[in-house]
C-alpha positions as CSV (number, residue, x, y, z in Angstrom):
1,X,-5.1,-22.1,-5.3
2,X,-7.8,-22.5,-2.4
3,X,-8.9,-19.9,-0.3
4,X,-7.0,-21.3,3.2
5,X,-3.3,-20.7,0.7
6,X,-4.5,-17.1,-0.5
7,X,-5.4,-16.1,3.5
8,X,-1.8,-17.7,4.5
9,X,-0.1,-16.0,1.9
10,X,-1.7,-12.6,2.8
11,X,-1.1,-13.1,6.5
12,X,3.1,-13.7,6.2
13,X,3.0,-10.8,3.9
14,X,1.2,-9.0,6.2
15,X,3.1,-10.1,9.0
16,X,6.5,-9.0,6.9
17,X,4.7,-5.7,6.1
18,X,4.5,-4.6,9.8
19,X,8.3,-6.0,10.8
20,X,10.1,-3.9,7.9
21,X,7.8,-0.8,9.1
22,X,9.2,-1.5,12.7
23,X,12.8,-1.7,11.0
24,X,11.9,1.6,9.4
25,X,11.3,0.8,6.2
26,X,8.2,2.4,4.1
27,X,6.3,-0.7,2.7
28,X,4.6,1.2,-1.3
29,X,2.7,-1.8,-2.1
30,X,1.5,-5.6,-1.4
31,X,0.3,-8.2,-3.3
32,X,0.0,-11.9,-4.1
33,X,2.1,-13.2,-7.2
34,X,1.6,-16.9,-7.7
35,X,1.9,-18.8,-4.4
36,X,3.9,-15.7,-3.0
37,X,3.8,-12.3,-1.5
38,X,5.0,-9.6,-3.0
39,X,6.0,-6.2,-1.5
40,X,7.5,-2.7,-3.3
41,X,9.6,-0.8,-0.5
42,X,10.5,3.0,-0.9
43,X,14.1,2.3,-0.7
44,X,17.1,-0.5,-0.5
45,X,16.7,-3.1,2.2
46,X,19.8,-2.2,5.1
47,X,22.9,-4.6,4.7
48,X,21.8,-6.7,7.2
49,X,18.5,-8.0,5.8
50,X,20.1,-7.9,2.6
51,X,21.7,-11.1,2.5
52,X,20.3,-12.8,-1.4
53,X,19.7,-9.7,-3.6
54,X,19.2,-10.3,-7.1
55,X,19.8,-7.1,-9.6
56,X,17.1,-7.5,-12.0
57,X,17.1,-5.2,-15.2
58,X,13.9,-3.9,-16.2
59,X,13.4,-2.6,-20.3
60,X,9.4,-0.7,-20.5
61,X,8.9,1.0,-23.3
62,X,12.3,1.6,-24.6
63,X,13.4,2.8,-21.3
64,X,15.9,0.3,-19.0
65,X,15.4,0.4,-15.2
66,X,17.6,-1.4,-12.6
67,X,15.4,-3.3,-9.9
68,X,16.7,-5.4,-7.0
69,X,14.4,-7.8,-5.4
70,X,15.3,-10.6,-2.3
71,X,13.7,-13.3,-0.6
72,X,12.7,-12.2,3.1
73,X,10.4,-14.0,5.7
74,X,8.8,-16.3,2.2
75,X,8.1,-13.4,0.3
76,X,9.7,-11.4,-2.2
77,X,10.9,-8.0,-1.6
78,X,11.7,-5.5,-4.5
79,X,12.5,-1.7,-5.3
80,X,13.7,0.1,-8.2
81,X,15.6,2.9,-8.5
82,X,13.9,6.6,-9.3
């Protein structure tokens, strides 16, 4: 991946970051994956933003997690339950 695609990338998640803040919605984490940007939120997406989730079940260590994670603004949003 060149340089110019990892700045883009960083600059829409970025950009995302800052609009779900404005929505209210604690951003934990960012970060590239692939040729996308990745962000861990504190808590479920409202319904309205939450049009394509995908329930995703997580096995670490023996131990089975439900995570959700949707496609917003061309990056991928995710959270997991406590």
């Amino acid at each position: 991946m060149r340089v110019e695609e990892r700045i883009a990338i960083r600059a829409k998640a970025a950009s995302l970051r800052l609009w779900l803040m404005e929505k209210g919605i604690e951003v934990l984490e960012s970060k590239v994956i692939g040729r996308c940007g990745m962000l861990t939120i504190a808590r479920p997406l409202p319904a309205d933003l939450a049009g394509n989730v995908t329930l995703v079940h997580e096995n670490v260590g023996g131990l089975t997690r439900r995570t959700w994670a949707a496609r917003l603004g061309g990056c991928y949003v995710n959270w997991r339950e406590c």
